[in-house]
C-alpha positions, 0 to 999 in steps of 0.5 A, spaced: 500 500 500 502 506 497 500 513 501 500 520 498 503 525 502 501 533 499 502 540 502 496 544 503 497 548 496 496 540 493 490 539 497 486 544 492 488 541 486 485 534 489 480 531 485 474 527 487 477 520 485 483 521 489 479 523 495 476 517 493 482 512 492 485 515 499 478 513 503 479 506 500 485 506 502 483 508 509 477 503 509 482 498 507 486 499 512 492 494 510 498 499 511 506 496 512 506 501 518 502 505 522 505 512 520 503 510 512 496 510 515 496 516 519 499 519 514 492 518 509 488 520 515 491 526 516 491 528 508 484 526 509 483 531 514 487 537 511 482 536 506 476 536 510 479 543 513 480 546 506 475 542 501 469 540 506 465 538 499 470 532 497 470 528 504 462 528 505 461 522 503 466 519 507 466 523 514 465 517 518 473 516 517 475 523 521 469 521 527 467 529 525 460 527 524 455 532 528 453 528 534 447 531 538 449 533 546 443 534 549 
């Protein structure tokens, strides 16, 4: 398994299918180590910051879904 690592000006060149590739990665999870994993995890959630829109689908990976408190 291959990770991408990008800078934050990559992030906005990011297209659909390599938002998607990434969330298949990490749903995956079949990583040679831990820090190749982190590594997506933290890209996807770059992504989240600066492209909310591209991660909808698969917000359950950052655990950022809104939760009702009260």
């Amino acid at each position: 398994m291959q990770t991408v690592t990008r800078s934050l000006q990559e992030v906005s060149n990011l297209t659909t299918e390599d938002v998607a590739n990434l969330a298949v990665r990490l749903e995956d999870d079949d990583y040679k180590n831990p820090f190749d994993g982190l590594n997506d995890w933290h890209l996807l959630r770059a992504i989240a910051f600066q492209r909310p829109e591209l991660i909808e689908p698969y917000i359950h990976l950052l655990d950022l879904e809104p939760c009702d408190e009260a």
